[in-house]
N, C-alpha and C positions, 0 to 999 in steps of 0.2 A: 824767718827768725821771729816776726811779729805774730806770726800765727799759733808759734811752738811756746813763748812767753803768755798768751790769749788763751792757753789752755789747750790747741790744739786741734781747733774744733772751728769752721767759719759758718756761722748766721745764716738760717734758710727762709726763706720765706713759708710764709706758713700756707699749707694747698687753699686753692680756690676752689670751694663746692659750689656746681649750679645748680640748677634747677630742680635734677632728678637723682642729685645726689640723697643719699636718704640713712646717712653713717648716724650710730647711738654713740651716745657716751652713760657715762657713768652717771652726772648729775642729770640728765634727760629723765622724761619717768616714762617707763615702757608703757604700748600699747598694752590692748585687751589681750591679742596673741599673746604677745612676748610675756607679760605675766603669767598666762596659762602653765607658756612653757618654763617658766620660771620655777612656778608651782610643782609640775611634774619632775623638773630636776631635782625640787628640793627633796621630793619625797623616794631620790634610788634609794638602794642600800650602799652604804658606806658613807654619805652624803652626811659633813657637817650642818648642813643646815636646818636637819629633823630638830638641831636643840633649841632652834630662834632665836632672836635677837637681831638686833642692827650688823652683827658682824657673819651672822648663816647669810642678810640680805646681802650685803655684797659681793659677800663670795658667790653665791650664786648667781646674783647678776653681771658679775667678771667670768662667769662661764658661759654665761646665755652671750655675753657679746664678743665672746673668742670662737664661740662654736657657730655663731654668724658669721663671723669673717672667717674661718677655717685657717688649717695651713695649721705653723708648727706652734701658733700659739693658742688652740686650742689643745695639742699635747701636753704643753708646760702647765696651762690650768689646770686641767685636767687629771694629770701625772701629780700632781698638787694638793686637789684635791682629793683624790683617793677616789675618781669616777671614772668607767667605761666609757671613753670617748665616742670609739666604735660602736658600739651598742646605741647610744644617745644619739649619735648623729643619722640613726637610721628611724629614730622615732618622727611619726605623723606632725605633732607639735611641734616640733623645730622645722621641718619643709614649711607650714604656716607660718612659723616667724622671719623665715627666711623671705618668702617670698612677699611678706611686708617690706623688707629692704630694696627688694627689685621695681623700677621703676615700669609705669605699665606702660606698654605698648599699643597704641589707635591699631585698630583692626578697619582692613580697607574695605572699602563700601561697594558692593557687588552689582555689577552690571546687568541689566534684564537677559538672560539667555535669549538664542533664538530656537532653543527645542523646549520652552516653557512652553508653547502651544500643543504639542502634541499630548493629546488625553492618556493619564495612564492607565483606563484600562484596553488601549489599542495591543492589540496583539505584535508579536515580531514578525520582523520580515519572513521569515522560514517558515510562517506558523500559519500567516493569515486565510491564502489559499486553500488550505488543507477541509476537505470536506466535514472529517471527523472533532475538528474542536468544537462545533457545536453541540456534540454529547460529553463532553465532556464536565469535569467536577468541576467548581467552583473555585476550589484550594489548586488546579494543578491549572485552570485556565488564567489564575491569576498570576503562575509561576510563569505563563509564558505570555504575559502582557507585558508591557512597556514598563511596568512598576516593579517590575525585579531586572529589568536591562542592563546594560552598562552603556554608556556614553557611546561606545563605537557603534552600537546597536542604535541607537537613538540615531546619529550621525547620518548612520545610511537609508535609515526612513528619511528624514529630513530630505537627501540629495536626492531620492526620489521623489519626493513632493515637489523641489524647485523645476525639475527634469519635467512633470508634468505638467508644468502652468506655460512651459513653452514649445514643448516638443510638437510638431508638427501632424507627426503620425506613430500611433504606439507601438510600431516596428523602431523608430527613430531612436538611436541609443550614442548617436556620433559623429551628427552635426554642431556649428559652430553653438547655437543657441544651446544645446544641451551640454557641450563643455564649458560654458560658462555658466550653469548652474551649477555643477559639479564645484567648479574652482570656489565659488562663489560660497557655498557649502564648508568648503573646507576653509576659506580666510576668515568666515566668523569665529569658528570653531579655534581656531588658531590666536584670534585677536581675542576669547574669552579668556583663552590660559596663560597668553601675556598680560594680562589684566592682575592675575594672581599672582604668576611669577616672570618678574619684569626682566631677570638676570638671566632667562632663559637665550641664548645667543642663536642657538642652533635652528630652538622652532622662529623666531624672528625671521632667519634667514629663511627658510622656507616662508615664512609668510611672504617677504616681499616678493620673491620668484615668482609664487602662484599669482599677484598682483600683477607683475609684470606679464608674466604670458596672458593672464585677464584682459589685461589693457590691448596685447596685443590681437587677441581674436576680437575682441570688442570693435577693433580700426579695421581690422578686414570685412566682418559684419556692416558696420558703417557705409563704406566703399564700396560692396556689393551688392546687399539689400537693406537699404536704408529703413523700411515698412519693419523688418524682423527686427531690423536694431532698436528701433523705437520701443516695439511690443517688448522686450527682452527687459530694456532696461527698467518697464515702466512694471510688466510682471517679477521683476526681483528685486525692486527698490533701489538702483544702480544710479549714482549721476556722474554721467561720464563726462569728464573736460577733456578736449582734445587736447593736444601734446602742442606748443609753437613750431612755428616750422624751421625756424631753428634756437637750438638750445645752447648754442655755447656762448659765450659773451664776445660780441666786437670788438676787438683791440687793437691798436694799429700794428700791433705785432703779426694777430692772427689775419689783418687784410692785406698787409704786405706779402705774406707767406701767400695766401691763397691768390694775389693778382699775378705773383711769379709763375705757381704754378700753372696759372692759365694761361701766359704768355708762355712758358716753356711748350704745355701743348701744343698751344697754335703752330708754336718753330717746327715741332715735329711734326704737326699733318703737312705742313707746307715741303718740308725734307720728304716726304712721300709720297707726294702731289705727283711726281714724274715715273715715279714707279706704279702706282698705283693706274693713270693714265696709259700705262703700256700695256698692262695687263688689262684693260679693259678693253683695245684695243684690238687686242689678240685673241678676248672672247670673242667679240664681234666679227672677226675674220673668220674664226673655228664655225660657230654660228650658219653664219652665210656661205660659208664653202659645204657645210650638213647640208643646205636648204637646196643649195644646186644641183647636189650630189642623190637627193631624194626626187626633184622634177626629171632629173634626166632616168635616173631607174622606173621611174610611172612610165617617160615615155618611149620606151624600148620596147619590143616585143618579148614576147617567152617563148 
């Protein structure tokens, strides 16, 4: 009832703009842009504001700031004042005024690649061996250098370059040392393009994979040739931390569970102790009844 006697209407608060808010009014004075485009509206055809004065200004500056904000009231001005909305909205001056209102975005700061080393006038993979490119043109040897490639092309020179600082013998295409250059290859390559696009889910997932089976020929390498692991890590810039030897956290939960289970074992081998003891028992009879059964067959005649 108090609302309907008030007029009808309850009290807003009025928006809070922050920082990159960047709304015009009417009594603001436009930039350098926004006059331009000011200028340019005033002079379409049909345009009151060709006659001048303070009231062509307004009007034309209640257009310039309905056709920044868009939507249905730059139709109503528009519609108003006797101008091609459409037409105007596709003019170059208004994209510039517009994107005076848009707040600018920090552009992220790019990480050293690791194929910035490779020279672009090296040749491709496909290309290098070939007897014939040393007669070749200048214009067409350039076409099949590394400076017209794509990335995938680059990639696989690279993972042949890492293949080479460790491989043993240049038959060697698939031992442990050479699949970890490979891997090794691909998680830079991987970690450069989440760098760019963080929202990327799918190549993350692949990254951590390839780190994971990395890690895990890495531990085998370790364990069997400790000499190649060292060389490995120290030819691909790798620092390997072992893994603890155990990884889940102590809890009286989890030491209760695990003293059961070990005492449940024990119950078990000890329930198998007599079974276990007869059949062994019975090899050893099987056994030594063969052995006698082989002396007496030697000493027999034929």
């Amino acid at each position: 009832m108090m609302m309907m006697m008030s007029g009808g209407s309850t009290p807003r608060e009025a928006p809070q703009t922050g920082q990159g808010d960047r709304r015009l009014s009417l009594a603001e004075p436009l930039p350098a842009q926004g006059r331009s485009a000011l200028h340019a509206y005033s002079e379409l055809p049909g345009s009151s504001a060709q006659d001048g004065g303070a009231q062509a200004l307004n009007e034309g500056r209640k257009m310039l700031l309905a056709l920044l904000r868009g939507g249905g009231a730059a139709l109503r001005v528009g519609s108003r004042l006797g101008l091609d909305v459409a037409a105007a909205s596709m003019s170059p001056l208004l994209q510039t005024a517009r994107d005076y209102a848009r707040p600018v975005r920090k552009k992220k700061q790019g990480i050293p690649s690791h194929l910035d080393d490779l020279p672009p006038t090296m040749l491709k993979k496909d290309y290098a061996n070939l007897p014939v490119v040393d007669k070749l043109d200048d214009v067409v040897r350039r076409m099949l250098s590394l400076e017209m490639a794509s990335q995938k092309e680059k990639v696989k020179i690279k993972r042949e370059q890492l293949a080479d600082k460790v491989r043993s013998t240049p038959n060697d295409t698939g031992s442990f040392e050479v699949q970890v250059a490979h891997l090794t290859a691909r998680i830079r390559t991987l970690r450069e393009h989440l760098h760019i696009h963080p929202k990327d889910k799918s190549n993350k997932r692949c990254m951590l994979m390839t780190i994971d089976r990395r890690r895990m020929l890495l531990k085998n390498l370790r364990n069997s040739r400790y000499d190649v692991f060292e060389n490995t890590c120290k030819q691909l810039g790798i620092e390997y931390d072992p893994p603890p030897q155990y990884r889940r956290r102590a809890t009286k939960r989890w030491i209760a569970k695990k003293a059961l289970c070990i005492r449940v074992f024990q119950e078990a081998q000890k329930l198998k102790a007599p079974e276990r003891l007869r059949q062994r028992q019975e090899w050893q009879q099987r056994a030594l009844a063969a052995k006698e059964q082989a002396l007496q067959n030697e000493g027999t005649p034929v």
